[in-house]
N, C-alpha and C positions, 0 to 999 in steps of 0.2 A: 844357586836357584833354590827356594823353598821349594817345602813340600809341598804333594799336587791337592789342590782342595777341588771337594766334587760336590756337585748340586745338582736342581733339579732344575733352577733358571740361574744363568747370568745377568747380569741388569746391567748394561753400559751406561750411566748417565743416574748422578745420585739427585735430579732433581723432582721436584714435586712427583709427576708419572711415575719415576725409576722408581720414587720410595712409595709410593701408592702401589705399586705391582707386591710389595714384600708382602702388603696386606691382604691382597686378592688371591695370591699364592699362599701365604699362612691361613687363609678359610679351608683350603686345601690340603692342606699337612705338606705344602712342597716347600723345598729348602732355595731361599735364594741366597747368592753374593753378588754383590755389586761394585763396580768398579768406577771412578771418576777424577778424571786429569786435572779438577780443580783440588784446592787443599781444604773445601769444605762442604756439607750438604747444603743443595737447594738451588743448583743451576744456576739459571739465570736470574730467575727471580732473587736469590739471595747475594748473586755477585752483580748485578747489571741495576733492581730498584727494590732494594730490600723494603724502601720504605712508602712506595706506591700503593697503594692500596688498591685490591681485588673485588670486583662487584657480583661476578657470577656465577659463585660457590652458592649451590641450593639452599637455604634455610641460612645461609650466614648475609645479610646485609654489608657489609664495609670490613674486610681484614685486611693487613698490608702483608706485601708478600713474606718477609720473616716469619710473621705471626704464621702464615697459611703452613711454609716450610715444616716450623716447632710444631704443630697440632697436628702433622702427617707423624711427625715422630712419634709422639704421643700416641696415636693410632695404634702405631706399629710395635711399639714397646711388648705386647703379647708373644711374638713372634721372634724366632732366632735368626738372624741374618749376618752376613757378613758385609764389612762393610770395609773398599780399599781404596785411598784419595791420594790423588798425586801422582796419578799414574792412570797410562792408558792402556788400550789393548792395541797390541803392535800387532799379534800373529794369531791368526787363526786354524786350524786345519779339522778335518773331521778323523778322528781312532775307530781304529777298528775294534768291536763290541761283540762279546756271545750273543747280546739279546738283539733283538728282531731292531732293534732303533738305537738307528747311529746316532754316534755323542758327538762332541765338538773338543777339543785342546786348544784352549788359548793361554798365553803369555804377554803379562802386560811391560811397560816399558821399566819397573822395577824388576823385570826378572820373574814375578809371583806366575806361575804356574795354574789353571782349573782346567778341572773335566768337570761338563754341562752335558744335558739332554736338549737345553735349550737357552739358545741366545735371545735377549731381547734389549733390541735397541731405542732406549731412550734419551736420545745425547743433545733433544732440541733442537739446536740449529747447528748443530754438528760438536765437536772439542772444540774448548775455551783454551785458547795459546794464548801465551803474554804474551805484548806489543816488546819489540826489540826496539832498544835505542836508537835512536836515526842517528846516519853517518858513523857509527862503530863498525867497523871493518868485524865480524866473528867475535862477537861479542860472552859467544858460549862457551869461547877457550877460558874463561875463568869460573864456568861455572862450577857451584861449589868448590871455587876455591879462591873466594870472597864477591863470587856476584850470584845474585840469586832473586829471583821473579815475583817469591814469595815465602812467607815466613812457616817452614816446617816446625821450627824448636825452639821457640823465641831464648830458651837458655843459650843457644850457639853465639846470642849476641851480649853476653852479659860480659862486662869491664872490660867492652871492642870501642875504638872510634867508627861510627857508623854512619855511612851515609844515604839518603834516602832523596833518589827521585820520582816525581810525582805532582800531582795539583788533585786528585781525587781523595774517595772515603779510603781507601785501603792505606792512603799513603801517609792522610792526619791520623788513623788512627793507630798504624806502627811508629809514627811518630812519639803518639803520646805516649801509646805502650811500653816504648824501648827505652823511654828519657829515666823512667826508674831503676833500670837496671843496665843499662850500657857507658859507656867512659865517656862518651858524649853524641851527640846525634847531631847532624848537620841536617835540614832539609830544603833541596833544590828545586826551585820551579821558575817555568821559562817567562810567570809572570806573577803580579801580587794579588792575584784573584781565585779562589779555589772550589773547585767543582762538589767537594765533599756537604756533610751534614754541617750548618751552622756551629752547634753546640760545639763541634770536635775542632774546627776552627778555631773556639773563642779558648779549645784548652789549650793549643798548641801557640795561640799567640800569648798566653800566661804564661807559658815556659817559655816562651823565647823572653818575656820580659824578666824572669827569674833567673835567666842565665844558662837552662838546663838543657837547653835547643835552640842551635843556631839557625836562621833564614836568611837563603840568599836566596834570592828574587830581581832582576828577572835575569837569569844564566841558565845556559845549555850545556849539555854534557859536550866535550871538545874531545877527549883521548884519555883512557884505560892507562893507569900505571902500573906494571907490574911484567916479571918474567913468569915463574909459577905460579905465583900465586897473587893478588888484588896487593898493591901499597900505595894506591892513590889514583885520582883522579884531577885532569885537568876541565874546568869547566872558561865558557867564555860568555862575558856578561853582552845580553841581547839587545842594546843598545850601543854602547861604549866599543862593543868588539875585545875589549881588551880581556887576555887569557890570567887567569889565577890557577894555582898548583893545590889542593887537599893532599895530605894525608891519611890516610882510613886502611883498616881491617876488611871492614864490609861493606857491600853496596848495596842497597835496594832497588831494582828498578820496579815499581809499580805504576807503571804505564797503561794500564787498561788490558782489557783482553780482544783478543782478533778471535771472530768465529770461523774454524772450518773444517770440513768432513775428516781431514785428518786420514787414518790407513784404512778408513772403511771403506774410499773410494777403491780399494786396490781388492775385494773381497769377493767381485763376482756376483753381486745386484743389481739390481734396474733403478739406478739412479733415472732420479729427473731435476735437472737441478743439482742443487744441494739438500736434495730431498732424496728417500730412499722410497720406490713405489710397493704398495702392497696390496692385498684382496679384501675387501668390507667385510668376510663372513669371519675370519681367523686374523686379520690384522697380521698375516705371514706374505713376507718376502717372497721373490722366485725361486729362495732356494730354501728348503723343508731344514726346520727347525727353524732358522732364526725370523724374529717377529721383529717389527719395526712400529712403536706407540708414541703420542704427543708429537710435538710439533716437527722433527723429524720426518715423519708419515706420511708418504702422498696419493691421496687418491682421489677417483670423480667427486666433488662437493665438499672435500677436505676444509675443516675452519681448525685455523694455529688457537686453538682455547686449551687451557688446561680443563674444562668441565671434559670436551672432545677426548682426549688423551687418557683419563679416567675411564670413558664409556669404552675406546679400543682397547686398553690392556687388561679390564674386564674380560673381555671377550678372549681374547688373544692365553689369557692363562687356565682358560676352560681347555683349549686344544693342547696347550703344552701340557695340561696334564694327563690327556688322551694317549700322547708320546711315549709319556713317562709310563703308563700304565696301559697298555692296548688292551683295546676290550671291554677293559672296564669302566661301567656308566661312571660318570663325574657323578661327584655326590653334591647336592643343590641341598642347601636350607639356608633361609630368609635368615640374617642375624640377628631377629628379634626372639624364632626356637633355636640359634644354634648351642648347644650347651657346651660344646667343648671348648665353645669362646667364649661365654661366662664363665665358666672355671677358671682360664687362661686372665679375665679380667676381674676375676674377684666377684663379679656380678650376681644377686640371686634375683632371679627371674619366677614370679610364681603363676 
């Protein structure tokens, strides 16, 4: 287990809200880490429609949600955060503290360890889980040890035969990714039509015409080879029925993602739904400290907007820092006088 890292908020959930809290907390001088079970920032908007475009961001006309993600980053770039992916928070409990306000200990599913003053949950519509292959009896006895959901170290696939199931963007685009540096790359889908970006399509039918990436279409995954570790897959063509043997290193399955609440259900909140309930004035839970913002959030008049989830973790990181410092008044300045965020942005203000 690593060592314990300590803050002033937790942030369950690295999407648009989660990383807009590091900004509303850095006006404040409080420290966050953030933690999220996908392998990269920006929720849902950057795993579900990176390339839809957002209408009702104030002063911005037309952004797509990528763009929206990178300029939260950019935002936040002033401020020091932690930032931990691919991993969730399994366990919670509150420690015992000298000072007047209890802290929290959590550990997430890599073992990583924090002590918080405050939790704040922005996980959207709960943790993004990979979809498991249909009909694979326990499909996670191999994992990491040749099957895998998603791509942590694209070097772990360099001079492997690799195989990749899929018909989406994550799956053209580890395709085309891998075809540079892997011993070969197979990719399988249950049909010849694919849900991803056009553009990434037309790269990966260039490599298959180049020889560098095979496609077999339309086949289903039939049966897992292997004792310890992955040495093949049997697939069976979605027509014909008839079964063919691979040999492969690695598997991809990149099958989309399933939403849902995941161990927060087990935490001792006022679910409603798959929703976690909270009060309008603090954006806090029934249980003191952790705060629930963005689409997660349920209360009377609740709207799922990213503009909504900005305005509650606003609010919501005025109190946490009431927590963190009893007593003492929040300090408020407009960021047009604040000076120690010009400094922090190079900014002169005169």
């Amino acid at each position: 287990m690593s060592d314990k890292l300590e803050s002033d908020i937790l942030i369950i959930g690295a999407g648009p809200v989660g990383l807009f809290t590091v900004f509303e907390a850095g006006l404040l001088d409080l420290k966050c880490q953030i933690v999220d079970n996908l392998d990269k920032v920006g929720g849902q908007c950057a795993e579900l429609y990176p390339d839809k475009p957002i209408f009702d961001i104030p002063g911005v006309p037309k952004q797509n949600a990528e763009d929206h993600v990178q300029a939260i980053l950019e935002q936040i770039k002033p401020f020091k955060y932690g930032l931990h992916l691919g991993q969730r928070v399994e366990e919670i409990q509150q420690v015992e503290s000298n000072e007047d306000i209890k802290k929290w200990r959590l550990i997430t599913s890599e073992s990583n360890e924090f002590i918080t003053t405050n939790i704040f949950i922005a996980a959207g519509g709960g943790s993004f889980e990979p979809r498991r292959p249909p009909n694979i009896l326990d499909p996670d006895k191999f994992l990491n040890k040749g099957v895998a959901y998603s791509v942590r170290d694209k070097k772990n696939y360099k001079n492997k035969d690799v195989i990749i199931f899929g018909g989406g963007d994550s799956a053209l685009d580890w395709t085309v990714e891998l075809a540079d540096i892997a011993k070969s790359v197979t990719l399988i889908h249950r049909r010849d039509k694919f849900r991803g970006a056009p553009n990434t399509e037309s790269q990966m039918r260039e490599l298959v015409e180049t020889g560098k990436v095979e496609l077999k279409t339309p086949y289903v995954i039939e049966e897992l080879v292997g004792t310890d570790t992955i040495s093949g897959v049997s697939i069976k063509h979605f027509e014909t029925k008839e079964i063919e043997s691979l040999d492969c290193e690695e598997i991809l399955f990149l099958f989309g993602l399933n939403k849902k609440l995941g161990p927060i259900i087990n935490w001792g909140l006022d679910l409603k739904g798959k929703k976690v309930s909270v009060d309008t004035e603090k954006y806090q839970t029934n249980v003191e400290g952790i705060f629930a913002v963005g689409d997660i959030a349920d209360y009377p008049g609740k709207l799922d907007l990213i503009l909504c989830g900005y305005h509650e973790t606003t609010l919501a990181v005025q109190h946490a820092y009431q927590r963190c410092f009893p007593g003492k008044r929040v300090p408020f300045a407009y960021t047009t006088s604040n000076t120690k965020l010009h400094k922090k942005l190079g900014v002169n203000v005169d």
